[in-house]
C-alpha positions as CSV (number, residue, x, y, z in Angstrom):
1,X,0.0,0.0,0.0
2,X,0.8,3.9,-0.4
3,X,1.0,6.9,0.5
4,X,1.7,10.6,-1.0
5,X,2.6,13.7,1.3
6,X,4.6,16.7,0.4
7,X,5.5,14.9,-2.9
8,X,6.8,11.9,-1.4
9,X,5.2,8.1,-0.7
10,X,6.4,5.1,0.7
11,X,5.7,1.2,0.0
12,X,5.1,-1.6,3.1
13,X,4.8,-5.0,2.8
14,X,2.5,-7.0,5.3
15,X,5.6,-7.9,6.8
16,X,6.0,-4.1,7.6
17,X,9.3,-3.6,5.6
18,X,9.1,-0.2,4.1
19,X,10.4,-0.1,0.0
20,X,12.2,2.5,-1.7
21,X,10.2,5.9,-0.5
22,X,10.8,7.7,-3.4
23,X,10.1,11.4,-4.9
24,X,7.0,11.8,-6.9
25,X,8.5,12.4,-10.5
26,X,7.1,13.9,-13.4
27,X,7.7,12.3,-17.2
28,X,11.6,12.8,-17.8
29,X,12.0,14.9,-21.0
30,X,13.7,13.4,-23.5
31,X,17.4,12.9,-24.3
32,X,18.3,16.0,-26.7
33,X,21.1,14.2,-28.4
34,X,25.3,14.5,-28.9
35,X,24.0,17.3,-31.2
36,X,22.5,19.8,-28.2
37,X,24.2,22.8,-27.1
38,X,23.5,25.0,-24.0
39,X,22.2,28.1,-25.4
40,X,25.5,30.4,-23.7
41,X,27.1,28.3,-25.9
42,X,25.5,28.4,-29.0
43,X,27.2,32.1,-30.1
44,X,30.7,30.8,-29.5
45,X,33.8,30.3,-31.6
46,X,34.7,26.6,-32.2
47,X,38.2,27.3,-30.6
48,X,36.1,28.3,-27.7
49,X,34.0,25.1,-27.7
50,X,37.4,23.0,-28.0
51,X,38.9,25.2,-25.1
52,X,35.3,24.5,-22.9
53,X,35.7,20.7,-24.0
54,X,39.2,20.7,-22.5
55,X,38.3,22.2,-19.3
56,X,36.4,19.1,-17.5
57,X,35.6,21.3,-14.6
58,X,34.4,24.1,-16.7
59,X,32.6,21.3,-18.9
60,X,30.9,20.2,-15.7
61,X,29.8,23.6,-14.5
62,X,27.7,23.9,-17.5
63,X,26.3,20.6,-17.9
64,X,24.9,21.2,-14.4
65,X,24.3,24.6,-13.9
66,X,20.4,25.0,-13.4
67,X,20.4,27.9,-16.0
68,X,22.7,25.5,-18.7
69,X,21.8,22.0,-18.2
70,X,19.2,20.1,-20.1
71,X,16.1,19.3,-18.3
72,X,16.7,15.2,-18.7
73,X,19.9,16.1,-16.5
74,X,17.7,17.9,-14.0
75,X,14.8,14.7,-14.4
76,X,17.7,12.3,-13.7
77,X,19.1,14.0,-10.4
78,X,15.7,14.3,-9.6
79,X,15.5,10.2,-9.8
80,X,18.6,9.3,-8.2
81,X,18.4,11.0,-5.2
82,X,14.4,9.9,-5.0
83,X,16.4,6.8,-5.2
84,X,19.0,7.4,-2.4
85,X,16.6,8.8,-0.5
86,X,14.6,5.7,-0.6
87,X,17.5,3.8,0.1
88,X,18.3,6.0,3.3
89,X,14.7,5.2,4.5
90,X,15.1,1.5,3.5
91,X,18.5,1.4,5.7
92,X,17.1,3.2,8.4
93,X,14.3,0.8,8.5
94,X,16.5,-2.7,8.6
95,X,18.7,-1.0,11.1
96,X,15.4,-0.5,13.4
97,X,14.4,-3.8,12.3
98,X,17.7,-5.4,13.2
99,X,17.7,-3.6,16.7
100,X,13.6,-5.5,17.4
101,X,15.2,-8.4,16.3
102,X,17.7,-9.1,18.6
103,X,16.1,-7.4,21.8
104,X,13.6,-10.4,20.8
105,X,16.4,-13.0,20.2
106,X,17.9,-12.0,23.5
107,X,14.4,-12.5,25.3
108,X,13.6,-15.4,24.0
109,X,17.1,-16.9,25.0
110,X,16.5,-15.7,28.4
111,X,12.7,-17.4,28.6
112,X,14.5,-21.0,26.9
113,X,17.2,-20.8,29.7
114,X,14.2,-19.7,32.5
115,X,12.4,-22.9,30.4
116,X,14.9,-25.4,31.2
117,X,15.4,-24.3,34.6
118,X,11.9,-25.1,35.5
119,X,11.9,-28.1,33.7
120,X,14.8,-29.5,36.0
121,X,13.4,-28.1,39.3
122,X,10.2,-29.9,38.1
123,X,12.6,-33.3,37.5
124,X,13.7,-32.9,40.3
125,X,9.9,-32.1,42.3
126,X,8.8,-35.7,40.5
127,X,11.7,-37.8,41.2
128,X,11.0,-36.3,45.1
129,X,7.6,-37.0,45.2
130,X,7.4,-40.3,43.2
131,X,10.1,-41.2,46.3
132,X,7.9,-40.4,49.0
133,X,4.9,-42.3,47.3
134,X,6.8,-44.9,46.7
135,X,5.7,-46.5,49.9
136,X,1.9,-46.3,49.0
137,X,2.3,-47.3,45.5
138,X,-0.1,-50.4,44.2
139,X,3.1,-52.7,43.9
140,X,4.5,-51.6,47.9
141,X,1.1,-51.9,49.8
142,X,0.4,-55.3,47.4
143,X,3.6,-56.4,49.1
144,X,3.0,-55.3,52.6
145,X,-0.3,-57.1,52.1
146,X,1.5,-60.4,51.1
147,X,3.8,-60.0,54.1
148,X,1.4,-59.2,56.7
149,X,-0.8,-62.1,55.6
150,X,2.4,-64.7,55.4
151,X,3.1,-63.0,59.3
152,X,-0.1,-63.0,60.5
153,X,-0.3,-66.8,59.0
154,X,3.1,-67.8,61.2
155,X,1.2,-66.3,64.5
156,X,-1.5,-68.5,64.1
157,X,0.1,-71.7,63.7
158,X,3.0,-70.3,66.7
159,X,-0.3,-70.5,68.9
160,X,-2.0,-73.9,67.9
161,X,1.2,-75.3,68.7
162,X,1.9,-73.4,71.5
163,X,-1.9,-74.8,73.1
164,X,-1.5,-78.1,71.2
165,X,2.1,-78.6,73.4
166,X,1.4,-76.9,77.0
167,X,3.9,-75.2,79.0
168,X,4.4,-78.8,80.6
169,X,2.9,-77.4,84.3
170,X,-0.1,-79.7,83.3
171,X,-4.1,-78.7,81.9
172,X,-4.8,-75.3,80.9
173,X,-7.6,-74.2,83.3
174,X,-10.5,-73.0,81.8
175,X,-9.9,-69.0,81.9
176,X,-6.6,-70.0,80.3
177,X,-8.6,-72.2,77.8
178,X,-11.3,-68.9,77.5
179,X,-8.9,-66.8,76.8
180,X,-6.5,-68.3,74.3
181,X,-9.2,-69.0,72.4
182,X,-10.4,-65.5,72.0
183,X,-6.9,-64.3,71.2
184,X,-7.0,-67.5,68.6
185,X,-10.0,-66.2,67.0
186,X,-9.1,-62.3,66.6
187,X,-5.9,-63.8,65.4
188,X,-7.9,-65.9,62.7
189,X,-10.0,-63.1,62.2
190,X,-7.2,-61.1,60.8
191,X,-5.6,-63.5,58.8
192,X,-9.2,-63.8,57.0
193,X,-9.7,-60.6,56.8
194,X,-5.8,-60.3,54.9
195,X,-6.3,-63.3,52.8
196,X,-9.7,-62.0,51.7
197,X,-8.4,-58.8,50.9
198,X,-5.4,-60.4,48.6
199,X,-7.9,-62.7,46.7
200,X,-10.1,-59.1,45.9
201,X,-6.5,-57.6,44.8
202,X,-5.8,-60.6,42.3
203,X,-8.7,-60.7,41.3
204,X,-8.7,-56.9,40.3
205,X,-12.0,-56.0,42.4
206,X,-9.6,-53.1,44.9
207,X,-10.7,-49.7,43.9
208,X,-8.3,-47.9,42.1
209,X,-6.3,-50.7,41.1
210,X,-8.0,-51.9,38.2
Protein backbone atom coordinates (compact mmCIF):
# COMPACT_ATOMS: atom_id res chain seq x y z
CA UNK A 1 0.00 0.00 0.00
CA UNK A 2 0.80 3.86 -0.37
CA UNK A 3 1.02 6.86 0.47
CA UNK A 4 1.67 10.62 -1.02
CA UNK A 5 2.55 13.68 1.31
CA UNK A 6 4.60 16.67 0.40
CA UNK A 7 5.52 14.87 -2.92
CA UNK A 8 6.83 11.90 -1.35
CA UNK A 9 5.24 8.09 -0.74
CA UNK A 10 6.42 5.06 0.71
CA UNK A 11 5.75 1.16 -0.01
CA UNK A 12 5.06 -1.56 3.05
CA UNK A 13 4.84 -4.99 2.76
CA UNK A 14 2.51 -6.99 5.30
CA UNK A 15 5.65 -7.93 6.78
CA UNK A 16 5.98 -4.12 7.61
CA UNK A 17 9.34 -3.57 5.63
CA UNK A 18 9.12 -0.18 4.10
CA UNK A 19 10.39 -0.12 0.04
CA UNK A 20 12.24 2.52 -1.75
CA UNK A 21 10.17 5.90 -0.45
CA UNK A 22 10.76 7.67 -3.37
CA UNK A 23 10.06 11.41 -4.95
CA UNK A 24 7.00 11.83 -6.88
CA UNK A 25 8.55 12.39 -10.54
CA UNK A 26 7.14 13.92 -13.37
CA UNK A 27 7.74 12.32 -17.17
CA UNK A 28 11.57 12.81 -17.80
CA UNK A 29 12.03 14.87 -20.99
CA UNK A 30 13.74 13.43 -23.46
CA UNK A 31 17.37 12.92 -24.34
CA UNK A 32 18.33 15.97 -26.72
CA UNK A 33 21.11 14.18 -28.37
CA UNK A 34 25.33 14.53 -28.93
CA UNK A 35 24.00 17.31 -31.18
CA UNK A 36 22.51 19.82 -28.17
CA UNK A 37 24.16 22.80 -27.08
CA UNK A 38 23.51 24.98 -24.02
CA UNK A 39 22.25 28.07 -25.38
CA UNK A 40 25.53 30.39 -23.74
CA UNK A 41 27.08 28.31 -25.86
CA UNK A 42 25.48 28.40 -29.04
CA UNK A 43 27.18 32.06 -30.10
CA UNK A 44 30.66 30.85 -29.52
CA UNK A 45 33.76 30.28 -31.60
CA UNK A 46 34.74 26.59 -32.24
CA UNK A 47 38.24 27.27 -30.65
CA UNK A 48 36.07 28.26 -27.65
CA UNK A 49 34.03 25.10 -27.74
CA UNK A 50 37.43 22.98 -28.05
CA UNK A 51 38.95 25.24 -25.09
CA UNK A 52 35.33 24.49 -22.93
CA UNK A 53 35.66 20.71 -24.02
CA UNK A 54 39.19 20.69 -22.52
CA UNK A 55 38.30 22.16 -19.27
CA UNK A 56 36.40 19.10 -17.46
CA UNK A 57 35.60 21.25 -14.55
CA UNK A 58 34.37 24.13 -16.65
CA UNK A 59 32.56 21.32 -18.87
CA UNK A 60 30.87 20.16 -15.66
CA UNK A 61 29.76 23.59 -14.55
CA UNK A 62 27.74 23.94 -17.51
CA UNK A 63 26.35 20.65 -17.88
CA UNK A 64 24.88 21.21 -14.36
CA UNK A 65 24.32 24.61 -13.90
CA UNK A 66 20.37 25.03 -13.45
CA UNK A 67 20.45 27.89 -15.99
CA UNK A 68 22.65 25.53 -18.66
CA UNK A 69 21.75 21.98 -18.20
CA UNK A 70 19.24 20.14 -20.08
CA UNK A 71 16.12 19.32 -18.35
CA UNK A 72 16.74 15.17 -18.71
CA UNK A 73 19.85 16.08 -16.48
CA UNK A 74 17.74 17.85 -13.97
CA UNK A 75 14.76 14.74 -14.36
CA UNK A 76 17.74 12.27 -13.73
CA UNK A 77 19.09 14.04 -10.41
CA UNK A 78 15.67 14.27 -9.64
CA UNK A 79 15.51 10.18 -9.75
CA UNK A 80 18.63 9.33 -8.23
CA UNK A 81 18.43 11.00 -5.20
CA UNK A 82 14.45 9.90 -5.01
CA UNK A 83 16.35 6.76 -5.21
CA UNK A 84 19.03 7.44 -2.41
CA UNK A 85 16.60 8.82 -0.49
CA UNK A 86 14.56 5.72 -0.65
CA UNK A 87 17.55 3.80 0.08
CA UNK A 88 18.32 5.98 3.32
CA UNK A 89 14.70 5.23 4.51
CA UNK A 90 15.12 1.50 3.53
CA UNK A 91 18.50 1.41 5.68
CA UNK A 92 17.08 3.18 8.43
CA UNK A 93 14.27 0.78 8.46
CA UNK A 94 16.45 -2.65 8.56
CA UNK A 95 18.73 -0.95 11.10
CA UNK A 96 15.36 -0.48 13.43
CA UNK A 97 14.36 -3.80 12.28
CA UNK A 98 17.69 -5.40 13.16
CA UNK A 99 17.75 -3.55 16.69
CA UNK A 100 13.62 -5.53 17.43
CA UNK A 101 15.16 -8.39 16.35
CA UNK A 102 17.74 -9.08 18.57
CA UNK A 103 16.11 -7.44 21.77
CA UNK A 104 13.63 -10.40 20.78
CA UNK A 105 16.37 -13.05 20.15
CA UNK A 106 17.94 -12.03 23.48
CA UNK A 107 14.37 -12.47 25.27
CA UNK A 108 13.61 -15.38 23.98
CA UNK A 109 17.05 -16.88 24.99
CA UNK A 110 16.52 -15.74 28.42
CA UNK A 111 12.68 -17.43 28.60
CA UNK A 112 14.45 -20.96 26.88
CA UNK A 113 17.20 -20.78 29.70
CA UNK A 114 14.20 -19.74 32.54
CA UNK A 115 12.39 -22.87 30.41
CA UNK A 116 14.90 -25.35 31.18
CA UNK A 117 15.43 -24.29 34.64
CA UNK A 118 11.89 -25.15 35.46
CA UNK A 119 11.88 -28.13 33.65
CA UNK A 120 14.77 -29.49 36.04
CA UNK A 121 13.35 -28.05 39.31
CA UNK A 122 10.24 -29.93 38.13
CA UNK A 123 12.57 -33.32 37.52
CA UNK A 124 13.69 -32.93 40.33
CA UNK A 125 9.94 -32.10 42.34
CA UNK A 126 8.81 -35.68 40.48
CA UNK A 127 11.66 -37.83 41.16
CA UNK A 128 11.03 -36.26 45.08
CA UNK A 129 7.58 -37.04 45.17
CA UNK A 130 7.41 -40.29 43.24
CA UNK A 131 10.05 -41.20 46.35
CA UNK A 132 7.92 -40.39 49.04
CA UNK A 133 4.91 -42.34 47.34
CA UNK A 134 6.80 -44.86 46.68
CA UNK A 135 5.72 -46.50 49.90
CA UNK A 136 1.85 -46.28 49.01
CA UNK A 137 2.31 -47.31 45.47
CA UNK A 138 -0.05 -50.38 44.21
CA UNK A 139 3.09 -52.67 43.86
CA UNK A 140 4.52 -51.56 47.90
CA UNK A 141 1.13 -51.93 49.76
CA UNK A 142 0.45 -55.31 47.42
CA UNK A 143 3.63 -56.40 49.08
CA UNK A 144 2.99 -55.28 52.56
CA UNK A 145 -0.33 -57.08 52.09
CA UNK A 146 1.48 -60.38 51.08
CA UNK A 147 3.81 -59.99 54.06
CA UNK A 148 1.43 -59.22 56.74
CA UNK A 149 -0.79 -62.06 55.64
CA UNK A 150 2.38 -64.65 55.45
CA UNK A 151 3.10 -63.02 59.29
CA UNK A 152 -0.08 -63.04 60.53
CA UNK A 153 -0.31 -66.83 58.99
CA UNK A 154 3.10 -67.76 61.18
CA UNK A 155 1.17 -66.33 64.45
CA UNK A 156 -1.54 -68.46 64.07
CA UNK A 157 0.13 -71.66 63.73
CA UNK A 158 2.99 -70.34 66.69
CA UNK A 159 -0.35 -70.46 68.94
CA UNK A 160 -1.96 -73.87 67.93
CA UNK A 161 1.19 -75.26 68.68
CA UNK A 162 1.90 -73.44 71.50
CA UNK A 163 -1.91 -74.82 73.05
CA UNK A 164 -1.48 -78.08 71.23
CA UNK A 165 2.10 -78.60 73.41
CA UNK A 166 1.43 -76.95 76.96
CA UNK A 167 3.87 -75.22 79.00
CA UNK A 168 4.41 -78.83 80.61
CA UNK A 169 2.91 -77.38 84.30
CA UNK A 170 -0.08 -79.74 83.28
CA UNK A 171 -4.10 -78.71 81.86
CA UNK A 172 -4.83 -75.28 80.89
CA UNK A 173 -7.61 -74.25 83.28
CA UNK A 174 -10.53 -73.03 81.84
CA UNK A 175 -9.94 -68.99 81.92
CA UNK A 176 -6.60 -69.97 80.35
CA UNK A 177 -8.55 -72.19 77.81
CA UNK A 178 -11.34 -68.89 77.45
CA UNK A 179 -8.93 -66.82 76.85
CA UNK A 180 -6.48 -68.35 74.28
CA UNK A 181 -9.17 -68.99 72.37
CA UNK A 182 -10.36 -65.53 72.04
CA UNK A 183 -6.93 -64.31 71.20
CA UNK A 184 -7.00 -67.45 68.63
CA UNK A 185 -9.98 -66.25 66.97
CA UNK A 186 -9.07 -62.30 66.64
CA UNK A 187 -5.93 -63.75 65.42
CA UNK A 188 -7.93 -65.95 62.72
CA UNK A 189 -9.97 -63.14 62.21
CA UNK A 190 -7.19 -61.10 60.80
CA UNK A 191 -5.58 -63.54 58.84
CA UNK A 192 -9.21 -63.83 57.04
CA UNK A 193 -9.66 -60.61 56.80
CA UNK A 194 -5.79 -60.33 54.90
CA UNK A 195 -6.33 -63.31 52.81
CA UNK A 196 -9.73 -61.98 51.69
CA UNK A 197 -8.45 -58.83 50.89
CA UNK A 198 -5.40 -60.41 48.62
CA UNK A 199 -7.91 -62.75 46.71
CA UNK A 200 -10.07 -59.07 45.93
CA UNK A 201 -6.55 -57.62 44.84
CA UNK A 202 -5.81 -60.57 42.31
CA UNK A 203 -8.68 -60.67 41.34
CA UNK A 204 -8.69 -56.91 40.33
CA UNK A 205 -12.00 -56.05 42.42
CA UNK A 206 -9.63 -53.06 44.87
CA UNK A 207 -10.69 -49.73 43.88
CA UNK A 208 -8.28 -47.87 42.06
CA UNK A 209 -6.33 -50.66 41.14
CA UNK A 210 -8.04 -51.90 38.15
Amino acid sequence: MGSANGGRFSQVENSGLILAPSRAVATAPADPGDRWLPKVLEDKSKQDLADILGDPKLLQALTRAPTSAHPSVAASDEALLAALDGNLALGKHLLELEARLAHQRSSAQAQLLSTHALERQWRQKQAEMDHALQPFAAPALYQQLTQSLQEQEMICQAMEESFLDGDGSGLATERETLDWVRKYREAKKLYYLRQERKERWNERRVGGWR
